[in-house]
N, C-alpha and C positions, 0 to 999 in steps of 0.2 A: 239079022237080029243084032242089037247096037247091045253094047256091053257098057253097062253103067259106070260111072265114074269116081262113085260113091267108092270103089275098092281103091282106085289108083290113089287118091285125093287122103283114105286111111293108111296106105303104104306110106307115103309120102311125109306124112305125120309122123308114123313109128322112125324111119329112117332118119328126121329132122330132132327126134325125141331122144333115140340113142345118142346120136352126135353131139347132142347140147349135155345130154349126163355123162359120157364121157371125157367133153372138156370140163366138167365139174369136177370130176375124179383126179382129173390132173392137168391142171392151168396152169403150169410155168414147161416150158420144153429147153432144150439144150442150145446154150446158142449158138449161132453157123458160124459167128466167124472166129471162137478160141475154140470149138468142140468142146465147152464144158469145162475147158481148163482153167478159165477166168485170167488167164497170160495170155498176152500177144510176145512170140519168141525174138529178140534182137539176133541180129549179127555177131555185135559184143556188147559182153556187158550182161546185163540181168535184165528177166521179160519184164516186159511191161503190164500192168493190169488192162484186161479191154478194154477198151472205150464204148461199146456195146450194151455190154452184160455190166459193166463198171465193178469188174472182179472177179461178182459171184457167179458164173457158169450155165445160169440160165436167166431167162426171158420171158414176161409173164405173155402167152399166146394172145391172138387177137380178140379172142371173145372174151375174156379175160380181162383184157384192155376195156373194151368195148361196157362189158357191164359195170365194171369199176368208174369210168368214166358217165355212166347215165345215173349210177348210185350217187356220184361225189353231185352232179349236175339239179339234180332235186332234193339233196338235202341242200344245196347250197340257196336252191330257189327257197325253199321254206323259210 
């Protein structure tokens, strides 16, 4: 007896539907390489601001990116 797909194919959906509202909830995350600090630490002397994050600590995620980029891309065709 073949077990329909119709279930896998709704799993699949709910699990793709959580993940896209939770990077809704929160699209910028911490970035790797100052942890959040917005400094890179010198030797001497005073940090430097990242060059990453460019200060501020975090980094908008890739979906994030991703829809901001398709948003800017057709109002610009319009």
């Amino acid at each position: 007896m073949d077990t329909p797909a119709i279930p896998a194919l709704a799993i699949l959906a709910l699990i793709t539907l959580g993940y896209l509202l939770r990077r809704a909830a929160r699209p910028f995350k911490t970035c790797r390489h100052c942890h959040g600090m917005g400094r890179i630490p010198r030797r001497v002397g005073r940090p430097k601001p990242c060059r990453h994050c460019h200060g501020h600590g975090i980094r908008p995620r890739l979906t994030h990116r991703a829809a901001r980029t398709t948003r800017r891309t057709y109002h610009d065709a319009r």
